[in-house]
C-alpha positions, 0 to 999 in steps of 0.5 A, a space after each residue: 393553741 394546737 396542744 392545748 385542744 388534746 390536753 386536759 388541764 391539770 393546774 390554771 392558777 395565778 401566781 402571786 409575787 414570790 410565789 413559784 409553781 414546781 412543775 414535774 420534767 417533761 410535763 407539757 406545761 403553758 404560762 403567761 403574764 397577765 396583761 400589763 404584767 410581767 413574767 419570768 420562766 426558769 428552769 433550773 436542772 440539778 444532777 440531770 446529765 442528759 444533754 446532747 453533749 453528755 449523751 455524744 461524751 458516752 457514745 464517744 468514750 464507748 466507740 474508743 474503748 470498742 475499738 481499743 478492745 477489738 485493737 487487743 483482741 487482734 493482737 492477742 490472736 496474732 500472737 497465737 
């Protein structure tokens, strides 16, 4: 209810049974049911690898290879 107050609607529309509304990602977005009715909201994500997972997997594999470069690095200037 507070967002709704600093927003302009953009789509107020009811869907039908087999219809489906695309909504854009990361578009702020609100639905609900009529009354008496009943509502399914699902969102499916195709090729996007921006998790919390896949974010922590990159941070990781780039803190490893930092430290395997600097461990060469220093190997190299030892054996100078």
């Amino acid at each position: 209810e507070q967002v709704s107050k600093h927003l302009k609607v953009a789509v107020s529309t009811v869907l039908e049974p087999g219809d489906f509304l695309y909504v854009p990602r990361g578009m702020v977005h609100q639905a609900r049911a009529l009354e008496g009715a009943h509502s399914l909201h699902l969102t499916i994500s195709v090729g996007q690898h921006n998790s919390w997972a896949d974010l922590l997997a990159m941070a990781l594999q780039d803190a490893v290879q930092r430290v395997v470069m600097n461990d060469r690095c220093h190997e190299a200037a030892e054996l100078r």
